[in-house]
N, C-alpha and C positions, 0 to 999 in steps of 0.2 A: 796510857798517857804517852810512853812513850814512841809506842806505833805509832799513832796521831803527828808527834811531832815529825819524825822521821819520814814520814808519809808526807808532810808538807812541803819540806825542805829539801825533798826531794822531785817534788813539782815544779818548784822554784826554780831548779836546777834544771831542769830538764824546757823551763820556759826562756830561761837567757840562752841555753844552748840553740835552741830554735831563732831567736831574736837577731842571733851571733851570724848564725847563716839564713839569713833572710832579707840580709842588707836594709833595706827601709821600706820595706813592700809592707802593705795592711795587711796582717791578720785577718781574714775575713771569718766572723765565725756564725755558723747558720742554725738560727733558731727553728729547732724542732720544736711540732704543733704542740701544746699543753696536752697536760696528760688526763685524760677523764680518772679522777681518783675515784671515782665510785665505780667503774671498772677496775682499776687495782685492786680495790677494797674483795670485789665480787670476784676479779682473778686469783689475789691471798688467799679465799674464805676457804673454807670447807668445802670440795664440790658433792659432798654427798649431803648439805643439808640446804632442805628449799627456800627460797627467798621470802622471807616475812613479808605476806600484804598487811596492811594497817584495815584498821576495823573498819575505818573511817570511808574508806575508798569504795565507792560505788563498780561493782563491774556491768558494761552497758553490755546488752545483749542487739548486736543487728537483726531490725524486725526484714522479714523477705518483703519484695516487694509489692508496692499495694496496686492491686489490679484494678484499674479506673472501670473498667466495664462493669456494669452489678451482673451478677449471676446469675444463672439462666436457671428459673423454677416453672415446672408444673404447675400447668394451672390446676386449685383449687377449689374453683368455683362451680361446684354442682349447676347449679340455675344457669352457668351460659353454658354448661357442657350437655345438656338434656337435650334430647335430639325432638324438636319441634314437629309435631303432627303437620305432613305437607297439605296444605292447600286444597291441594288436590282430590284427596278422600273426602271432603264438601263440596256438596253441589246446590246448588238452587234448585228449589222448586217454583215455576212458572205458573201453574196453575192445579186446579183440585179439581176430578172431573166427579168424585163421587167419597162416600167413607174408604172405600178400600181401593181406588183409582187415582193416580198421581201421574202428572206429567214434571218430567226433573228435566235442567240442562246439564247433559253430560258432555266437556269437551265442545259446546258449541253445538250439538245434535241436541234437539229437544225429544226425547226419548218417554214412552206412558208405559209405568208403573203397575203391575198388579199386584198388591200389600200380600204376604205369602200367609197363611193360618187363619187369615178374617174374611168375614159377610156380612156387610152393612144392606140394609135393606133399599131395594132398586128406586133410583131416583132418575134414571136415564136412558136405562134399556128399553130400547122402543119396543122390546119385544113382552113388557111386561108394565103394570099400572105401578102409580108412584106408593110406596110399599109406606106401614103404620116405622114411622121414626126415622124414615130416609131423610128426610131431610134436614132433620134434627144432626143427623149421624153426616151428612156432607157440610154443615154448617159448622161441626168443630171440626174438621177435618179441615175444610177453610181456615179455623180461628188459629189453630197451632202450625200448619204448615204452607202457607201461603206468604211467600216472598223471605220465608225463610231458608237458609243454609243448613243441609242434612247430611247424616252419614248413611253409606250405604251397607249392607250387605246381603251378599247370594247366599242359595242353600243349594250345595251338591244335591240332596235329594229329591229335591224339586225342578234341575233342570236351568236351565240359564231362561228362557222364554215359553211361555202357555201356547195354543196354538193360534192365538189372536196375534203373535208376534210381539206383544207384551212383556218386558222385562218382568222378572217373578226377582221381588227384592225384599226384607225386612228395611224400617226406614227407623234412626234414631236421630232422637231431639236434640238443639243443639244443647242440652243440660244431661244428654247421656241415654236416657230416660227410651225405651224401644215402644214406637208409638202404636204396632199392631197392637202388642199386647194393651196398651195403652186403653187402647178403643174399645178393647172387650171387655178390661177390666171395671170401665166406667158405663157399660151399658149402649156402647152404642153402636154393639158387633157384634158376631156370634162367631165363635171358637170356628173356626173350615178346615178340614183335613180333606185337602182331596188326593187321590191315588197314595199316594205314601206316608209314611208317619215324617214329619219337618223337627227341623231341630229344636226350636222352641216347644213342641207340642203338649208336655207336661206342662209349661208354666200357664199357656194360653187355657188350657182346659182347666185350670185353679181361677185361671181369674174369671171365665166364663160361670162358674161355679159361685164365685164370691157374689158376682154381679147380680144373679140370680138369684141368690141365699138372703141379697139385700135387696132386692127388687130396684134395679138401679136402670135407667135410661129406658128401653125397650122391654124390661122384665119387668115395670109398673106396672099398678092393676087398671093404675087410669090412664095406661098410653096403650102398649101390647099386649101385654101378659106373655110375652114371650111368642109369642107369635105373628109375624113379617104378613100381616096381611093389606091386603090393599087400602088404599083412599080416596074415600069420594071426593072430588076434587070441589063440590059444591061446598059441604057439609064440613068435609074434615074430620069425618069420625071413620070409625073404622066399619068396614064391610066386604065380609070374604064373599068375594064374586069366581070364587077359586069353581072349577067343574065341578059338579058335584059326582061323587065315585055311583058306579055302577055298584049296583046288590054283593056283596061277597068282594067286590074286587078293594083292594085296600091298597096296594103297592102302587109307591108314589114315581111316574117317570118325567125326570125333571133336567130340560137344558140348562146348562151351564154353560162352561168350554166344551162341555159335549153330552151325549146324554147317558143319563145315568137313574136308578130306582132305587128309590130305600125301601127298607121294609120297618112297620112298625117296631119301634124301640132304637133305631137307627139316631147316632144325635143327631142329626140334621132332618128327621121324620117330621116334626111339629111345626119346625119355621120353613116346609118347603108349602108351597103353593102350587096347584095345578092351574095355568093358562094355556090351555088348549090352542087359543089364537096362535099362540107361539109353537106348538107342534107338541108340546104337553102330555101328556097322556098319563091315565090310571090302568092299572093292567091286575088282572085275577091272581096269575100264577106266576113263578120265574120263570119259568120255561115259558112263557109268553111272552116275558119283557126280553128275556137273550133271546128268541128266537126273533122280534123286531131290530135285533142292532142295539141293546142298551146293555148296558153292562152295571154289575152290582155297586152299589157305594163302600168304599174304601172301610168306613168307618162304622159299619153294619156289623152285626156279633155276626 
């Protein structure tokens, strides 16, 4: 109590003294800024204990910023990513000159076809009469491929072209479906292995098989019976005007792409014909038919 007074009255004193020599001048006295007491408070406190946040107080968290572009994904879509079969691999067929003779446009070149592993019975070869189911057999060959779009494919072991300059091709349907084999399974071909075994040649010789097992198209008892022989053009029925073989001589020599002889038990022995007109021939011995220039069938034991 006493220091307080003392302390005042000592202020007092010391403010007339000031007044005393200052003649009549103003005081000027300069108000310093307010004092943030909630900084005093936090200058006072304890610096070793942390600042109470209130329960209440939400802390916001700055999200980064938002990137207006969408992001760049993979496409997922199977169905537009499947690489489309070009064009190109189908070709038209223009016209059907026979069961196993096809003209296709390849590229703008109209290019003829010889079906690789099948024999449809002669409907065209001047060199021979219109054969039992030829026409049967160029009539669906018409009906499936005729201004249709087909796929192709060669077989290395047959060569790119016959010696007629004929592309040698297997032809498939536009539903997949491989239409040599096709013709023979339905009876309206017979299995051909010429010089080499083809790549199809197991499946063609089952369906050959089937067709025959079921007497189907040309293996009927009331069309062929499995045998490609002529037709009377009058009549329509069948009559083998084939040469008849000499005594003993059995061995069938037969043009094709070129000439060639079976011998009995040979598969193609039963549905070959001898037409002599055509240069035909039956021959005794092998050594008779090699020593003319003919050569063995492929497909002979």
């Amino acid at each position: 109590m006493n220091k307080k007074i003392i302390t005042i009255f000592g202020a007092m004193a010391l403010l007339a003294t000031l007044g005393a020599g200052c003649d009549n001048r103003e005081i000027v006295i300069i108000n310093s800024p307010p004092v943030n007491e909630a900084v005093l408070e936090i200058e006072n406190s304890n610096i070793n204990e942390p600042p109470v946040v209130s329960e209440n107080k939400k802390t916001e968290v700055s999200a980064p910023p938002v990137n207006s572009a969408p992001p760049q994904t993979t496409n997922t879509n199977t169905t537009a990513n499947l690489k489309t079969e070009p064009s190109a691999d189908l070709f038209l067929v223009s016209s059907v000159v026979d069961g196993d003779t096809v003209k296709v446009n390849i590229g703008g070149t109209v290019e003829t076809l010889r079906l690789i592993g099948i024999d449809t019975p002669e409907t065209v070869d001047p060199r021979k009469p219109v054969q039992c189911f030829g026409v049967e057999a160029s009539n669906k060959a018409k009906e499936l491929l005729t201004g249709k779009s087909v796929r192709l494919e060669a077989d290395s072991t047959q060569g790119e072209r016959d010696i007629y300059g004929r592309l040698l091709r297997y032809v498939f349907l536009g539903d997949g479906r491989n239409f040599n084999k096709l013709m023979i399974e339905q009876g309206y071909a017979y299995e051909y292995t010429y010089n080499t075994p083809y790549k199809y040649q197991t499946e063609f010789k089952q369906a050959e098989s089937y067709a025959r097992t079921n007497k189907l198209g040309l293996w009927a008892d009331d069309t062929c019976a499995g045998v490609a022989t002529p037709v009377s053009a009058d009549s329509g029925t069948n009559t083998n005007t084939s040469a008849d073989a000499p005594e003993g001589c059995v061995i069938k020599g037969n043009i094709s792409t070129e000439k060639i002889y079976h011998l009995p038990g040979c598969d193609s022995y039963e549905k070959t014909v001898i037409d002599e007109s055509a240069g035909e021939r039956w021959f005794c011995t092998e050594e008779e038919a090699l020593a003319a220039g003919w050569r063995k069938a492929k497909n002979c034991p």
